[in-house]
VEXTOR-215021 format. One record per residue (C-alpha): residue number from 1; residue in one letter; z negated, y negated, x. Coordinates in nm, 4 decimals. Example, Ala and Ser with C-alpha at 12.3 -4.5 7.8 and 13.67 -1.06 7.14 Angstrom:
BEGIN
<rec k="1" r="a" Z="-0.7800" Y="0.4500" X="1.2300"/>
<rec k="2" r="s" Z="-0.7140" Y="0.1060" X="1.3670"/>
***
This chain:
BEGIN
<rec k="1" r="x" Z="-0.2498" Y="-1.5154" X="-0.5550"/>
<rec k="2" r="x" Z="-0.1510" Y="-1.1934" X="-0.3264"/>
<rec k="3" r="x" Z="0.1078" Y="-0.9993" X="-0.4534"/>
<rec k="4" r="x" Z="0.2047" Y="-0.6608" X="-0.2943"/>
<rec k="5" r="x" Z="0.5344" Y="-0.6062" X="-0.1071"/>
<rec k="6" r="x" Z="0.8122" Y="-0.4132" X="-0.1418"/>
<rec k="7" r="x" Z="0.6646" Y="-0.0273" X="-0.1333"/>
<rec k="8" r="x" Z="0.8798" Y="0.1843" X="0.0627"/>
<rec k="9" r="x" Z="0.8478" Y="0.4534" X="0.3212"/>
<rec k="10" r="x" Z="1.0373" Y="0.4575" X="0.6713"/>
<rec k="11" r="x" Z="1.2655" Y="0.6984" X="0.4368"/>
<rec k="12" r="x" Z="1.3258" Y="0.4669" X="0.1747"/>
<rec k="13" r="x" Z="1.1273" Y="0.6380" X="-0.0900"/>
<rec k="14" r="x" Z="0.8202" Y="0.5871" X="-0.2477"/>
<rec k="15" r="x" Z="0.4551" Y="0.5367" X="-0.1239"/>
<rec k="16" r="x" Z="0.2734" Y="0.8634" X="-0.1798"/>
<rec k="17" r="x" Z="-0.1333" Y="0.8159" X="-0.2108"/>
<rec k="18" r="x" Z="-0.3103" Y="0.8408" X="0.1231"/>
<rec k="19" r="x" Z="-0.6568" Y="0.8610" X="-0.0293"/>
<rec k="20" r="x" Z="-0.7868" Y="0.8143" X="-0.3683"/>
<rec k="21" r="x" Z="-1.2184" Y="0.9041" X="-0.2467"/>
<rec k="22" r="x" Z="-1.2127" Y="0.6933" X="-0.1380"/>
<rec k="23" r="x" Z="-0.9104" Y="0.4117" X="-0.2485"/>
<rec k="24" r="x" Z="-0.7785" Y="0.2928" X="0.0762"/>
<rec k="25" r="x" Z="-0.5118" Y="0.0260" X="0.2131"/>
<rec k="26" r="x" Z="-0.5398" Y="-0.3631" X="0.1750"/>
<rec k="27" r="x" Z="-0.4730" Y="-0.3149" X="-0.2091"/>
<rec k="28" r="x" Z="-0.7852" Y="-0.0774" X="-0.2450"/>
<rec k="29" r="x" Z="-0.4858" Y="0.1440" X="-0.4501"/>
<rec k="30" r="x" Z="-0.4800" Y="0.4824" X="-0.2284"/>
<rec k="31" r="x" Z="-0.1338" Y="0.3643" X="-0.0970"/>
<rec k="32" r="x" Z="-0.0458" Y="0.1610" X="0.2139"/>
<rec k="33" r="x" Z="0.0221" Y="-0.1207" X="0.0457"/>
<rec k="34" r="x" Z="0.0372" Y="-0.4727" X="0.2236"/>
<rec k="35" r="x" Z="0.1554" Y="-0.8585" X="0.2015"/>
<rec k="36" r="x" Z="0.1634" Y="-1.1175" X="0.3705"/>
<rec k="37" r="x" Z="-0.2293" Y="-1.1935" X="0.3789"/>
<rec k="38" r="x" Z="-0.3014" Y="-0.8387" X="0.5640"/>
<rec k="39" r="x" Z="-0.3400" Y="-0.9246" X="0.8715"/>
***
């Protein structure tokens, strides 16, 4: 089962959606989400 990493920005902070039309990233979520499957 893939579970997402730790979501951080370079800051620290939180993710902020990059696109929600249409959902983006690994996740399909809108955020750049990853783990260790995206390769």
């Amino acid at each position: 089962m893939m579970q997402k990493d730790q979501s951080i920005n370079v800051l620290g902070g939180p993710l902020s959606p990059c696109s929600m039309a249409p959902l983006t990233g690994f996740f399909r979520d809108g955020h750049c989400n990853t783990c260790a499957q995206d390769a």
